[in-house]
Backbone bond lengths (Angstrom), bond angles and torsions (degrees), N, CA, C in turn:
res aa  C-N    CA-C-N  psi(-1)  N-CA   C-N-CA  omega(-1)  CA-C   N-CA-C  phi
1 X - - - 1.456 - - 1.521 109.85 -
2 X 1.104 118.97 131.56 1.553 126.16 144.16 1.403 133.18 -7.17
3 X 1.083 116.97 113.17 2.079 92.05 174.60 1.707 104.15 -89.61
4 X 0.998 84.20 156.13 1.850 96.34 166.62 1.424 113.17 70.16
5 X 1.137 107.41 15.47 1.360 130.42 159.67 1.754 152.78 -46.85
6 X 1.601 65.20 -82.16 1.829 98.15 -164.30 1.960 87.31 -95.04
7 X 1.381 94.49 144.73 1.774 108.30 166.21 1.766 103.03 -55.21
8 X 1.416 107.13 175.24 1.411 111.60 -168.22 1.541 96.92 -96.07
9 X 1.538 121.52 145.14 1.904 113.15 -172.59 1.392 82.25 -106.39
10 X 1.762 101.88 147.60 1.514 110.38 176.65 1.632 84.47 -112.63
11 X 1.097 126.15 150.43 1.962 126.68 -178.96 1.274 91.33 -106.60
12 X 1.357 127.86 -34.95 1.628 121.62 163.08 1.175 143.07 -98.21
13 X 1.225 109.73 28.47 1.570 106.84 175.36 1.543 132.43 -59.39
14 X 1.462 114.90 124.94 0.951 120.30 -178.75 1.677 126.50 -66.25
15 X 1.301 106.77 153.71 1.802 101.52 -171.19 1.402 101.10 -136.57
16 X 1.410 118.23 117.27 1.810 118.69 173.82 1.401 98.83 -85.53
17 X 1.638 125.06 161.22 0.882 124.48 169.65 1.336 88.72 -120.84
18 X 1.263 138.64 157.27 1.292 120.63 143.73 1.645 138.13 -98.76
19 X 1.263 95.21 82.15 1.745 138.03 158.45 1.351 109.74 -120.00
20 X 1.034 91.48 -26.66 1.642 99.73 -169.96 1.645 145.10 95.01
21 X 1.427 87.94 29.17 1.216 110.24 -167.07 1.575 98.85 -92.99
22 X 1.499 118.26 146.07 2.026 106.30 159.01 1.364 87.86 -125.66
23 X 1.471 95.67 157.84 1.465 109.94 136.71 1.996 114.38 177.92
24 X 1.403 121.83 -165.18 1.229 114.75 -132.76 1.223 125.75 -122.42
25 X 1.699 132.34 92.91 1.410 115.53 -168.30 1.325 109.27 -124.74
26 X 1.054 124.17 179.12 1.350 142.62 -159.62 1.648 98.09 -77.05
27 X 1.226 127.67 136.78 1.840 115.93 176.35 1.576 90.40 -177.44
28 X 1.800 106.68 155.92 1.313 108.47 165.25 1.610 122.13 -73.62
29 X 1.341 109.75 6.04 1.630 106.04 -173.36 1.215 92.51 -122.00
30 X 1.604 122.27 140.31 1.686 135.50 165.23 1.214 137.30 -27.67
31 X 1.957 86.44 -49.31 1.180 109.04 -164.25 1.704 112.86 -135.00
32 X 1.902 128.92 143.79 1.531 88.87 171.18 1.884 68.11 -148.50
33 X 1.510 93.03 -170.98 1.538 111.26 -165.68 1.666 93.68 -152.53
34 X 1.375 102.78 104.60 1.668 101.50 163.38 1.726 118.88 -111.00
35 X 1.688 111.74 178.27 1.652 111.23 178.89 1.251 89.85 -83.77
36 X 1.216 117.30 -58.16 2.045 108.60 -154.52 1.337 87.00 -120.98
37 X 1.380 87.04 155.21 1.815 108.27 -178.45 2.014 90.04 -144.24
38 X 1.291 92.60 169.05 1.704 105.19 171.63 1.335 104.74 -52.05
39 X 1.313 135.14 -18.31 1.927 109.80 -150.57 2.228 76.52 -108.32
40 X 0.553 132.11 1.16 1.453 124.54 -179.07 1.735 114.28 -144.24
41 X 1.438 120.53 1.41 1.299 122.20 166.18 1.968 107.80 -74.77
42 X 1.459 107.44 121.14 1.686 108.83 -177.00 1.709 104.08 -45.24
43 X 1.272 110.72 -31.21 1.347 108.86 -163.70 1.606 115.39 -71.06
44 X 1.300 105.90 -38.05 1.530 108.92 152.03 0.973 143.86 -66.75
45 X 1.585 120.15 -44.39 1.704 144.89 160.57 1.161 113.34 -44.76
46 X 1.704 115.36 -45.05 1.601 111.93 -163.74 1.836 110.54 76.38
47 X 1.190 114.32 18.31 1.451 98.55 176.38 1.414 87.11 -129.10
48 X 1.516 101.22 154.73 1.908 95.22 -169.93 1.876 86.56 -124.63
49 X 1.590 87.05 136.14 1.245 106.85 162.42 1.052 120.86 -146.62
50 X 1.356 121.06 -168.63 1.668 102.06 -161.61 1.850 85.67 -118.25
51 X 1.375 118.24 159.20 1.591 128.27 -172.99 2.025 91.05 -138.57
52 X 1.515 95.96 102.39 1.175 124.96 174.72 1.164 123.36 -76.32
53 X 1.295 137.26 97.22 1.442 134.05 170.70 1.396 129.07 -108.85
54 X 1.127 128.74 87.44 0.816 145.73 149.56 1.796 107.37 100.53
55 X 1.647 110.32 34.78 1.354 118.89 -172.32 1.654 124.09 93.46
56 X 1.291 108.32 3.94 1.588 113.40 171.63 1.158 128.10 -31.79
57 X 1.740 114.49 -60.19 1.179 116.17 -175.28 1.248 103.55 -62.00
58 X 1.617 127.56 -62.69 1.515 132.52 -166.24 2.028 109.89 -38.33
59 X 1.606 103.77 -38.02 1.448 97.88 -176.31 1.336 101.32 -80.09
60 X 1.902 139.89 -25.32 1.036 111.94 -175.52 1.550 105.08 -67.25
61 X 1.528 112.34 -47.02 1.344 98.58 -177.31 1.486 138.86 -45.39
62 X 1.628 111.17 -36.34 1.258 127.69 172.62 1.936 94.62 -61.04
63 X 0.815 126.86 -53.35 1.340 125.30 170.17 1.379 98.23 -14.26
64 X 1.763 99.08 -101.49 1.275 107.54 -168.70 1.277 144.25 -26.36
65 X 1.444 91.34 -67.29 1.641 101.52 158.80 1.762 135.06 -35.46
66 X 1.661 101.57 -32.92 1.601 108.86 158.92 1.669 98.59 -81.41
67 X 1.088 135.41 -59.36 2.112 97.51 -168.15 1.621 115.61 -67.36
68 X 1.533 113.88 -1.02 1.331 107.27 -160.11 1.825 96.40 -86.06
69 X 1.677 96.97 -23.88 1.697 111.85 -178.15 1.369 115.38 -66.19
70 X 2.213 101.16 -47.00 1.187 94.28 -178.32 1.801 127.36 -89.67
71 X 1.581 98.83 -4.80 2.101 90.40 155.44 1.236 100.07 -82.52
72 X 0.791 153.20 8.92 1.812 128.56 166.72 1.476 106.69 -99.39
73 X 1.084 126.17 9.81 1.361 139.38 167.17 1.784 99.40 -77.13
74 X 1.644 105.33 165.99 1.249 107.37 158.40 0.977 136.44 -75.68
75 X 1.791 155.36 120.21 1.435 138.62 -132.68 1.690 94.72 -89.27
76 X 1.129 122.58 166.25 1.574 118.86 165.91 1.111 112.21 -102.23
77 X 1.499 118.82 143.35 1.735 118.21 179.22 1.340 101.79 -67.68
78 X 1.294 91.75 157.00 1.684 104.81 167.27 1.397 113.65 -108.68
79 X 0.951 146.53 147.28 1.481 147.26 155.68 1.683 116.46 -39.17
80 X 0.892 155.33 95.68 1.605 137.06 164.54 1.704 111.81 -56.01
81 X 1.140 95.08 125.76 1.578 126.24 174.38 2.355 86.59 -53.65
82 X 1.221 110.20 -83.31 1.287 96.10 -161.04 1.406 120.77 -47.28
83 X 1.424 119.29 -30.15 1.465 117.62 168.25 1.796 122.97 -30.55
84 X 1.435 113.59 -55.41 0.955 135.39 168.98 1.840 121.17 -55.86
85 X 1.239 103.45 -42.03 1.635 106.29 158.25 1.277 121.00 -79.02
86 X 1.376 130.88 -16.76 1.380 115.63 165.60 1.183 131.98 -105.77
87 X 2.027 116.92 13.00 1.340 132.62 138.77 1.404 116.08 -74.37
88 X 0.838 129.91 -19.67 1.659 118.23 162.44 1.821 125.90 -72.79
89 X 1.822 107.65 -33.75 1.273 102.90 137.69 1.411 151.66 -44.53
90 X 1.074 102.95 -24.69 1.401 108.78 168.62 1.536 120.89 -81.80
């Protein structure tokens, strides 16, 4: 390797999650701070909950609820394209 290169490796850098969990991996930065870590991600835990950011679920739902409104509406015809080519045959 190069000298004067490469960033400095910390082998212990600490990692907060905020749950509140730490603990320690190898990285060029000292220090880091994440949302989910293994001890509180559902996918690890096995308990499912929902992880809200900043209103997600509420807009998918608002979603839904508008296409579910607009198929129960009456559909509008469309014109057919071939209709129109086989009045010019005539």
């Amino acid at each position: 390797m190069k000298k004067k290169i490469h960033p400095e490796y910390y082998p212990k850098a600490i990692v907060s999650c905020s749950c509140g969990a730490k603990f320690y991996v190898g990285s060029s930065v000292p220090e880091m701070e994440v949302e989910i870590c293994s001890h509180c991600h559902p996918f690890y835990t096995g308990q499912k909950r929902v992880v809200d950011s900043t209103g997600r679920v509420e807009r998918f739902k608002q979603r839904t609820q508008k296409t579910k409104h607009l198929k129960s509406q009456k559909p509008v015809e469309k014109k057919k394209r071939h209709q129109k080519k086989e009045d010019k045959k005539k």
